[in-house]
N, C-alpha and C positions, 0 to 999 in steps of 0.2 A: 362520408361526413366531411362539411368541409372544415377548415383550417379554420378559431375565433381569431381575427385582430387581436382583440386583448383577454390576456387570463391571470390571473391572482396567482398561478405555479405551473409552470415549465419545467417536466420531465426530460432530459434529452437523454437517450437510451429506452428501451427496450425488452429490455434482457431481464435476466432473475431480478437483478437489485431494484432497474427501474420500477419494476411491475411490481416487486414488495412495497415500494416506497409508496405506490399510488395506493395501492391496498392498505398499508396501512394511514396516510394519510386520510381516505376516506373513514376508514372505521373512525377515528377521530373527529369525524364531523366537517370535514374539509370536500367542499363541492366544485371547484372551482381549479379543476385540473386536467392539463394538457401534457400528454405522453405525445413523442413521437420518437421516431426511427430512422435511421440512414437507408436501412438495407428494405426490399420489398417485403418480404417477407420473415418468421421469425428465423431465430438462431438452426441452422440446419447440422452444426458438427455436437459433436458432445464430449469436450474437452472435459467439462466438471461432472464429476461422476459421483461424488458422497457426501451425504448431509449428515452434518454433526447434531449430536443431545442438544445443544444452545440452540444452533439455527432450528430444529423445530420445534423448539421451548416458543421463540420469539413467534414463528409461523401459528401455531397453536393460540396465541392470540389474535392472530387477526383473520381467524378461521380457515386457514390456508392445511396444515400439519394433517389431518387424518387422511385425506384424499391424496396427500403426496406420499404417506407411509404404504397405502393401499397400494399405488401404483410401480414402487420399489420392491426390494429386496435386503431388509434387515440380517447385520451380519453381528454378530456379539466379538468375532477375534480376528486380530493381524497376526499373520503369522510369515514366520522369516526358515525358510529351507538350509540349515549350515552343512548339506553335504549329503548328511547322513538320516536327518528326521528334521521336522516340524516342530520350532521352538514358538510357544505366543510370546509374542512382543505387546498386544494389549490387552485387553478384555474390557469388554465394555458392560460386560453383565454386571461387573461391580458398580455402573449410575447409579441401581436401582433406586438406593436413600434418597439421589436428589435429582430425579429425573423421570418424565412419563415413556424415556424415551432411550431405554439402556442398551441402545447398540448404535452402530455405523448404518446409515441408511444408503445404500447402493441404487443409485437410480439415473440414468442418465440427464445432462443439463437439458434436453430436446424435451424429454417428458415434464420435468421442473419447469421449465416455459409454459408448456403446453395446460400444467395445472393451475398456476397461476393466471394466466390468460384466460382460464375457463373463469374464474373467480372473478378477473376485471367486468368481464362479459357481464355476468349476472350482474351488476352491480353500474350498468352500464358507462363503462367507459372503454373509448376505442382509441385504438394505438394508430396515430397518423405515418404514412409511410409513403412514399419513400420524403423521409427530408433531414438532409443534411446541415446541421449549423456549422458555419463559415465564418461568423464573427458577433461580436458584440459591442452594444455600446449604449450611455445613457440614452433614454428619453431628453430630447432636448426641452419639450412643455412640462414635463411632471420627472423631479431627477429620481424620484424612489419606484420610478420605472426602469426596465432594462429593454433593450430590442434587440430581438434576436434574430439575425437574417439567415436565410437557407442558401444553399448551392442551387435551389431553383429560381431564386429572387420572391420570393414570399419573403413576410416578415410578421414579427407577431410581438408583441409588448405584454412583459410579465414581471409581479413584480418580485417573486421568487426563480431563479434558474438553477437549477439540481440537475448538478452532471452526472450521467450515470452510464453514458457511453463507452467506458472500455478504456485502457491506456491509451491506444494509437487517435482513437477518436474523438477524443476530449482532447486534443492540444491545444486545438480553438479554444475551447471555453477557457482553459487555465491558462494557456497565453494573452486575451484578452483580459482576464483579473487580475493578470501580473502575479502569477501564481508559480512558483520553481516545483520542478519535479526531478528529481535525482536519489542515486543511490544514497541510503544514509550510513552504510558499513562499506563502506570502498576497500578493500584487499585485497595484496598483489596475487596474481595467478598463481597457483601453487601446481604442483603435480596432482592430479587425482580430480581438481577440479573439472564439474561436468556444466558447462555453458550451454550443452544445448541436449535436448531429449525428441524422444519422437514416440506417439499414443498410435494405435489402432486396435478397431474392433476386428476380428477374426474367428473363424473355427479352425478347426484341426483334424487331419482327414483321420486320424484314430484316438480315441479317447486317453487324456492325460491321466495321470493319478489321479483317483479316488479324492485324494487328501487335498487336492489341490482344485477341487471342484467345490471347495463347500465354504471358499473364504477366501479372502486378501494373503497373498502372499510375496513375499519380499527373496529374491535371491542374490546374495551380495556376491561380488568378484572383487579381485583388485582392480581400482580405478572406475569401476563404475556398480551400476545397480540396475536391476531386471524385476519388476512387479506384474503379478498376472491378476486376475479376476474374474470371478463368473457375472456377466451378466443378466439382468432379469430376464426371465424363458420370453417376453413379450419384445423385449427392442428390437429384435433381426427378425423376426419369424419365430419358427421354431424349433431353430437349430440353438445349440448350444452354443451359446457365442460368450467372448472373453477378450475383457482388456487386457491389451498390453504395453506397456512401459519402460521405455527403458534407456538409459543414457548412450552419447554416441562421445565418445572420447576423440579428441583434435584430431588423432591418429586419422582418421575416418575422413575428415573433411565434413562439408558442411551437407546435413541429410537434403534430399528433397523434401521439396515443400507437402507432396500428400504423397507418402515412399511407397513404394510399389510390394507386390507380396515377396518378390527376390528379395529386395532391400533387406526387408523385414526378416525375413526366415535366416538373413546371415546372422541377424542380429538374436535372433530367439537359438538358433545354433553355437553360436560362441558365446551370449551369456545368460541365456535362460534354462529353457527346458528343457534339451537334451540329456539324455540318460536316464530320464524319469516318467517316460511315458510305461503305458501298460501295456502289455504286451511283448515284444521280440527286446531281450535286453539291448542296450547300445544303439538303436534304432532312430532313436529320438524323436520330437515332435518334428512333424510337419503341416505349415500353414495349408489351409485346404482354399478361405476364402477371407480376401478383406471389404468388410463393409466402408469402411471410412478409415483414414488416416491421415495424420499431421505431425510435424512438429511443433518444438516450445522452444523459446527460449529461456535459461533460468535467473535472468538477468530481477535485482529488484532496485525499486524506485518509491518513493511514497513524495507526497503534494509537502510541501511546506507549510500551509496553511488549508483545513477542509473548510473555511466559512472566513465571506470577506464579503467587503461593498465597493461596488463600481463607484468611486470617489467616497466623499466623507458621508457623505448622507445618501449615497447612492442603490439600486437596486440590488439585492443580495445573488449573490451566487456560492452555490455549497456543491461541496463534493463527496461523491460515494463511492463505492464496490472499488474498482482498477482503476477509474477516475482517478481515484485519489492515493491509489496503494499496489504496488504488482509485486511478486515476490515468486519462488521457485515452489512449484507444486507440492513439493512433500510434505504427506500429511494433509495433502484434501483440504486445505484452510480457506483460497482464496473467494470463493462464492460464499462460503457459510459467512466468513467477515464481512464480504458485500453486504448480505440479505441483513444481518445484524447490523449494520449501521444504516441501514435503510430503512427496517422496523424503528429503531429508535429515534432516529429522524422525526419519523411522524410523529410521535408525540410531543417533541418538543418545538417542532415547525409551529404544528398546530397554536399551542401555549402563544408564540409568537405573536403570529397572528391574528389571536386576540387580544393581545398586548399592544400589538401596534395601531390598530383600530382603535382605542380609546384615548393615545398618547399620543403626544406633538413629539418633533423634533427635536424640544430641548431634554427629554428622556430617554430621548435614544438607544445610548450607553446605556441604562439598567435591562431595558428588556430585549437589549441584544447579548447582556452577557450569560443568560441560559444557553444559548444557541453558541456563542465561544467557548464556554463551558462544555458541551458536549462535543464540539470541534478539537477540544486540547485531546481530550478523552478518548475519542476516537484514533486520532493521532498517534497516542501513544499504544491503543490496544493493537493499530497499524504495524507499528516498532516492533510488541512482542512478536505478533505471527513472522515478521521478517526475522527475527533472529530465529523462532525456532525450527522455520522453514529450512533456512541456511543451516544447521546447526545438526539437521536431519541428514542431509543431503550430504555433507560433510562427512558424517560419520558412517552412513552407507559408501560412501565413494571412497575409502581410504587407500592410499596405495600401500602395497608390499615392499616394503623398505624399512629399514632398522632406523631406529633413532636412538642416541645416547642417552642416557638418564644422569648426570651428574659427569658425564663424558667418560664414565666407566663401565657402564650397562648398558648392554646393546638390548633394545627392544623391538619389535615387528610390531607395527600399531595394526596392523589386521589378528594379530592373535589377541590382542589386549581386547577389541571389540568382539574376537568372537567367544574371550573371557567373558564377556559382557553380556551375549548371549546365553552363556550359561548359566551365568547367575539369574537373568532373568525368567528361563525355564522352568527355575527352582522356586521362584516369589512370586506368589500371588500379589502383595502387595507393590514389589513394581511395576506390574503388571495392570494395576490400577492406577498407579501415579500416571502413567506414559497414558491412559484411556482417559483420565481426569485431563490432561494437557491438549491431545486432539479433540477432544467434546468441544470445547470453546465454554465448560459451563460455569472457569474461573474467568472468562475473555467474552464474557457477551458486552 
């Protein structure tokens, strides 16, 4: 298909957010949309692994949510290993009151592409690829036009541009609309902080514990943190396969970019799952095979602004998913935040749209401030998942070190948290509060 010269809205990106955005755009009644894509092909890693109650609250409307639950693995508990036994850290059975959707859906970001993309398809719209945006700039004939030039020298006029490209790949777009992107909690390096992680899918050439096969689990050390998971029976074949996660402290240097199974097996040796496998005591797990692996960095940033105009009356450009928000993984947030600020997009793009169609110029300002209105909004729902990301991370990763309490009480801030562990073992009801905070279903 080839490339329109001109189109009413300008996807750039791809990926989960882009594809929710066109999806729900269309449900909306909006015909008149151009996705494209950097890369040839779609997303091949599978960095984002869990759908929150919110994100397929929002998916469920734009008929997306059962064909994505079908092709995952519902999980109701997080749980965290202190040593000795398996304490929950969530439960998510407790949505039931305000949810169709009372667990953690485990599913990889390959498959979420790939159902999404099935849904564009029926509905026919195709994702152009490969094409890179390189820059932007008014319509010099029509200024509530934008142009948007490719790294192939194509070019195309739109008068909506929705970045949805991803941190690294959106700098054009947001450097173009004179848009900042920076950390908004800047704090000095402390001990214990973990800057950088490293994800791979793998088996194990003898089966782990039982307990450890049935759900999310968290193993905390000093200085860093170790998270395993079973994947759905369908992503590798049909071998038992399992995420792993896990922070690499300075100590270590900088991981390779896709870490090899040595890499890996030091890191599952020193702070995962040895001594817990089944079978020969003290043995511990060993990697048998990796399908994919990477690291992360856990660096965060959010846009300054998600919604601006190329000059005063100029063509709009809005920002989504990493576009406009990147933050440290903990707690599975940053795609569910995408896809939710992408469903909601569409409805009020849409509204736009036909606001701007029957208004001049000199009204500008009223019916662009619903779409400001949902830019502050977003914004700030951006803020919360960064503090509570950080805030996760933090208190998984504490180091073993005393700190004073009035400069007369010596304290271990790892016993205080795995006090904290205890009490949560004990309470159901914190145990809801922490599953109410991941769902996203006070943050859609």
């Amino acid at each position: 298909m080839a490339l329109p010269g001109v189109t009413e809205i300008l996807i750039v990106g791809a990926g989960p957010t882009g594809l929710a955005c066109a999806l729900s755009l269309h449900k909306q009644g909006c015909r008149d949309i151009t996705i494209v894509d950097a890369i040839e092909h779609g997303e091949n890693t599978s960095r984002a692994l869990a759908v929150h109650a919110a994100t397929l609250e929002v998916l469920d409307g734009i008929g997306c949510a059962q064909s994505l639950v079908e092709a995952g693995s519902p999980h109701q508990r997080i749980n965290c290993w202190d040593g000795s036994q398996l304490v929950s850290l969530a439960d998510f059975s407790t949505l039931k009151p305000y949810s169709k959707y009372p667990f953690v859906l485990i599913v990889p970001q390959t498959v979420t592409e790939s159902v999404l993309g099935e849904h564009m398809k029926n509905i026919g719209i195709a994702v152009h690829r490969p094409l890179k945006v390189v820059g932007l700039h008014p319509f010099e004939h029509d200024a509530s036009y934008t142009v948007a030039l490719f790294e192939s020298g194509q070019v195309i006029r739109a008068r909506y541009i929705i970045g949805a490209d991803g941190a690294r790949s959106a700098v054009e777009v947001r450097q173009a609309a004179g848009i900042d992107f920076k950390n908004p909690f800047e704090q000095p390096k402390t001990k214990g902080s973990l800057d950088q992680l490293v994800l791979g899918d793998v088996t194990f050439t003898q089966p782990i514990g039982s307990r450890f096969q049935e759900s999310a689990v968290f193993i905390m050390s000093p200085e860093n943190i170790f998270l395993t998971l079973p994947l759905p029976s369908s992503t590798h074949g049909s071998s038992q396969t399992f995420r792993i996660v896990t922070g690499v402290p300075d100590s270590r240097g900088l991981p390779p970019s896709s870490p090899p199974k040595e890499y890996l097996q030091g890191l599952v040796t020193q702070y995962g799952l040895n001594d817990v496998a089944d079978g020969e005591p003290g043995k511990g797990v060993q990697i048998d095979q990796v399908y994919w692996s990477s690291r992360f960095r856990t660096h965060s940033s959010i846009a300054d602004k998600f919604f601006t105009r190329l000059g005063s009356d100029g063509g709009v450009v809005l920002l989504i998913g990493d576009a406009a928000h990147i933050h440290p993984p903990a707690g599975g947030q940053g795609m569910n935040l995408g896809i939710r600020d992408a469903v909601s997009l569409g409805v009020v793009l849409a509204s736009h749209i036909a606001a701007a169609a029957t208004s001049d110029a000199s009204t500008q300002s009223s019916y662009d401030a619903p779409v400001k209105e949902w830019a502050d909004h977003r914004r700030q729902q951006g803020l919360k998942i960064i503090r509570l990301s950080k805030t996760i991370l933090r208190i998984a990763s504490l180091p073993q070190e005393t700190t004073w309490i009035w400069g007369v009480l010596p304290v271990k801030l790892t016993d205080v948290r795995n006090w904290g562990l205890w009490m949560l073992a004990r309470s159901v009801w914190l145990q809801s509060k922490i599953a109410w905070q991941l769902s996203g279903l006070g943050n859609i």
